[in-house]
C-alpha positions as CSV (number, residue, x, y, z in Angstrom):
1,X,0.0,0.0,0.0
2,X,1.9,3.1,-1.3
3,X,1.1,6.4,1.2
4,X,-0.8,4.6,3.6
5,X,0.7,5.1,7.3
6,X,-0.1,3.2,10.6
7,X,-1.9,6.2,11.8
8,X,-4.2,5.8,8.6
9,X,-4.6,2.5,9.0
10,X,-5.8,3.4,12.6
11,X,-8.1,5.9,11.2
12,X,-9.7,3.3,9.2
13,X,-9.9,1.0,11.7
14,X,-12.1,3.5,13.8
15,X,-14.3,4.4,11.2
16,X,-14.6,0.8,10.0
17,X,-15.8,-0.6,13.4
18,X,-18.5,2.2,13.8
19,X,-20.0,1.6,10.9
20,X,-20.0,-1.9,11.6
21,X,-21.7,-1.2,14.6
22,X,-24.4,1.0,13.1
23,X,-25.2,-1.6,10.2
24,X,-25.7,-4.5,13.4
25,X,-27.7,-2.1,15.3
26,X,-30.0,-1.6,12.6
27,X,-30.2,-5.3,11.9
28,X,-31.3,-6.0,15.3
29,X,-33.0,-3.3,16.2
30,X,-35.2,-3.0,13.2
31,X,-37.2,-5.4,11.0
32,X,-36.0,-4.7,7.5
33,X,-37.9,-6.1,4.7
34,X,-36.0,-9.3,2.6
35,X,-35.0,-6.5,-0.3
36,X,-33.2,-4.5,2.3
37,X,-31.9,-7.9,4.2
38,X,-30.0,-8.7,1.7
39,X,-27.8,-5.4,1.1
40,X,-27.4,-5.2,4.6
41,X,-26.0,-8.3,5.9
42,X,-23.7,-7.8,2.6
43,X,-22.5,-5.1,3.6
44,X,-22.1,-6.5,7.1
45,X,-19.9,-8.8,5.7
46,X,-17.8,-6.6,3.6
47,X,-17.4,-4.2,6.9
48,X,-16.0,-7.3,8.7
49,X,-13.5,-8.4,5.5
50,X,-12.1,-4.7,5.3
51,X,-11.8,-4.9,9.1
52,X,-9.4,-8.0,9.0
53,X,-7.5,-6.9,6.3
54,X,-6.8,-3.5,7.9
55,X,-5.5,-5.6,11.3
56,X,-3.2,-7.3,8.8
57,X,-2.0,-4.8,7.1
58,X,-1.2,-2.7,10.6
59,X,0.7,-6.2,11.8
60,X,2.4,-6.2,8.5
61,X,3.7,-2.8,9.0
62,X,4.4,-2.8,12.7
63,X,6.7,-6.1,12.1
């Protein structure tokens, strides 16, 4: 990753876990219809990859 520091990877971090927490508050605090089901837990999912691969890209760089 050319230009992308620990500190941005930190920033990313952050903003990736709150709006992972906002999408699973709204899954269980709501009752979406299927259509919107769908997109959601997607995008669940894809919060949760980008989440992983900013941890290993922060272990990468701190090693």
């Amino acid at each position: 990753m050319i230009g992308v520091d620990i500190a941005d990877l930190e920033r990313a971090e952050v903003e990736l876990a709150s709006l992972l927490r906002q999408c699973e508050a709204v899954v269980r605090g709501s009752k979406l219809s299927p259509s919107r089901q769908t997109p959601m837990f997607n995008r669940i999912a894809a919060l949760q990859t980008a989440l992983e691969l900013v941890a290993e890209a922060k272990s990468r760089r701190a090693a």
